[in-house]
C-alpha positions, 0 to 999 in steps of 0.5 A: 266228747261229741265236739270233738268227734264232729271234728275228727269227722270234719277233718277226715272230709278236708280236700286235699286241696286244703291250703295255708295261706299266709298274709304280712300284718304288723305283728303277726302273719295270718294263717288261712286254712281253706277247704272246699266248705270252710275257711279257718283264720289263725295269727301266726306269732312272730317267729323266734329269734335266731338265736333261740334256733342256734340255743336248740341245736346246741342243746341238740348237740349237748344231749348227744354229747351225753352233756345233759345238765349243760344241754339243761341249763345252758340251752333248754332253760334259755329258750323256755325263758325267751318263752315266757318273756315274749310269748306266754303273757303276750298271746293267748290260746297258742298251739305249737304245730309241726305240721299244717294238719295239726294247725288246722286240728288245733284251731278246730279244738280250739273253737270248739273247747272255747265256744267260738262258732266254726265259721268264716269270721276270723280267730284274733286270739288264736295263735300259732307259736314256733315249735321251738318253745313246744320242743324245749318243753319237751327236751326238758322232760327227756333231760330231766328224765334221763337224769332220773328225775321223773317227776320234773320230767313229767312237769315239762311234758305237760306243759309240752302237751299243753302246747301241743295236745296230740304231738305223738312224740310228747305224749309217747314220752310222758307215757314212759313216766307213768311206766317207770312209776309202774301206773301201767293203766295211766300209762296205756291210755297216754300211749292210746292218744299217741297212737292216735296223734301219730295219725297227724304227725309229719310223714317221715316221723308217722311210722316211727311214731305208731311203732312207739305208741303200740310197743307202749300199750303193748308193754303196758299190757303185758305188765297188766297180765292182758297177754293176748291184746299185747301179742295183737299191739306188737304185731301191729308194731311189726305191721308197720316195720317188720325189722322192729327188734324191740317188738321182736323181744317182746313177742318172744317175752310174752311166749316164754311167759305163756310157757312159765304160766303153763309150768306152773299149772 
């Protein structure tokens, strides 16, 4: 835990002058992230083929068509599959980032989990993957969800957060699966590294983001009786957006059931 402190540390020291720099090599493009004090190598793996893109917008599609099992089987299987032809034998240590903050989170960890010193020498088997294949792990888990079937859901999640370890969006979704299955002290702390993900998620999706993170934990306290920490998780929600109706709900939920607690005195 200490490692990973000195990281959040470090990283909250990065200029705003930090760059990605990105050179052609043979198979794979290098990804430099230099601050005023350190300089940070990465492989970028070969971007994924076109039709890889065209199978996730057409599952995209299919989900909003309300299609689930075609979107599942027809589209999202096919882009893990390409996954796990190409990218999971081939490349190891991969992270799969949406943003170049979390790039340069994920070499950092991985350095540190894996014993590599944080120097200038150069990662030849760190590698960034397209988001792609994170984000079908991820569709695979909401599918299988909405389909209820949690458990499989919660699989895909996994191994979504396995590519991406603090994608608030990942880790927001499979805290719902520990909700449904009424683990509300499980669920709270997937939602509190959420929350804390969100701090690095891209600028148009980091409010969205903290706002579902907070109703999460707070809907977990609420079921764990903790009624004056939940009141505090969903003004924090509305903090960020006052017109947040589900946080609204909520705060009214937890004065009626003060009100009932009183009664029943």
């Amino acid at each position: 835990m200490k490692k990973y402190a000195i990281i959040i540390i470090f990283l909250s020291t990065i200029s705003s002058k930090a760059i990605a720099q990105e050179n052609k090599t043979n198979q794979t493009t290098e990804m430099t992230v230099s601050s005023d004090t350190y300089s940070v190598s990465a492989l970028v793996a070969d971007d994924a083929s076109k039709e890889v893109y065209e199978l996730m917008n057409k599952a995209t599609n299919s989900v909003g068509e309300g299609d689930l099992n075609t979107a599942l089987e027809k589209y999202i299987n096919p882009i893990i599959k390409v996954f796990e032809q190409e990218y999971k034998n081939k490349y190891t240590l991969m992270y799969s980032a949406r943003s170049s903050q979390e790039s340069i989170i994920y070499s950092l960890e991985m350095l540190v989990v894996h014993g590599i010193p944080i120097d200038k020498k150069k990662l030849s088997n760190v590698y960034r993957i397209p988001y792609v294949f994170a984000k079908a792990f991820y569709a695979k888990g909401s599918v299988n969800i909405s389909l209820g079937r949690i458990n499989l859901g919660r699989k895909a999640l996994e191994k979504a957060i396995t590519l991406a370890p603090r994608n608030s969006l990942f880790l927001s979704e499979l805290g719902y699966t520990y909700q449904v299955d009424e683990k509300f002290t499980e669920a709270m702390e997937i939602y509190e590294k959420a929350l804390s993900g969100a701090e690095h998620s891209p600028d148009t999706e980091k409010k969205r983001e903290k706002g579902r993170a907070l109703r999460g934990i707070g809907y977990s306290l609420i079921e764990l009786n903790r009624l004056d920490e939940a009141e505090e998780k969903y003004q924090q929600a509305l903090a960020i957006n006052p017109s947040d109706g589900k946080s609204l709900n909520e705060l009214k939920y937890i004065k009626n059931l003060r009100q009932k607690n009183v009664g029943n005195k």
